[in-house]
C-alpha positions, -999 to +999 in steps of 0.1 A: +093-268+514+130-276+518+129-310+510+098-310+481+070-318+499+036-310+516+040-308+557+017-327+570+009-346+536-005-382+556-036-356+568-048-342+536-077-367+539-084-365+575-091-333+590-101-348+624-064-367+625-048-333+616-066-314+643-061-339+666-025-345+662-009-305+647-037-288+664-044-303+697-008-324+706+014-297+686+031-322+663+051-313+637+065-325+603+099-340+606+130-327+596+144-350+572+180-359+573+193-344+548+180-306+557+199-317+595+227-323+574+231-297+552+214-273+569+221-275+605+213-237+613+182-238+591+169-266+610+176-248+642+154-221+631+127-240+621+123-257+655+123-226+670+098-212+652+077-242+656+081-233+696+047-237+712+048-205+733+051-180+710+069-161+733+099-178+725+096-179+687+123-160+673+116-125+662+114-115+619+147-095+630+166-129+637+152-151+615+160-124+586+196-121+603+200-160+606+190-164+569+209-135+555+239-141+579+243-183+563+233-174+527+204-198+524+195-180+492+208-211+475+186-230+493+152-245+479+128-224+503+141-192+483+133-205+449+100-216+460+092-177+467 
């Protein structure tokens, strides 16, 4: 969403591939460089809540407080929604 495009767009044709790689071996998309860049603390969250254990995903309370706290509402994910 940051960056224009579809996670996990090289699956859209191959379900199996998708389960096999998201599902089963928890891959995930890749941050590209620019969102490391230019958002270093949005990129931080992201990975987090990508965490495998959702035990250590960050709670709604921090992610609201991380996004409110850097004024990401310039940012692309808040004119997608």
């Amino acid at each position: 969403m940051v960056v224009g495009k579809l996670p996990y767009e090289e699956y859209i044709h191959d379900q199996y591939q998708f389960f096999a790689n998201v599902v089963a071996n928890a891959a995930r998309p890749e941050v590209a460089d620019e969102t490391t860049v230019n958002y270093p603390m949005l990129t931080q969250l992201m990975v987090k809540c990508w965490a495998q254990d959702p035990t250590t995903r960050p709670s709604l309370l921090e992610i609201t407080s991380t996004l409110s706290h850097h004024n990401y509402k310039k940012c692309l994910i808040f004119q997608i929604i």
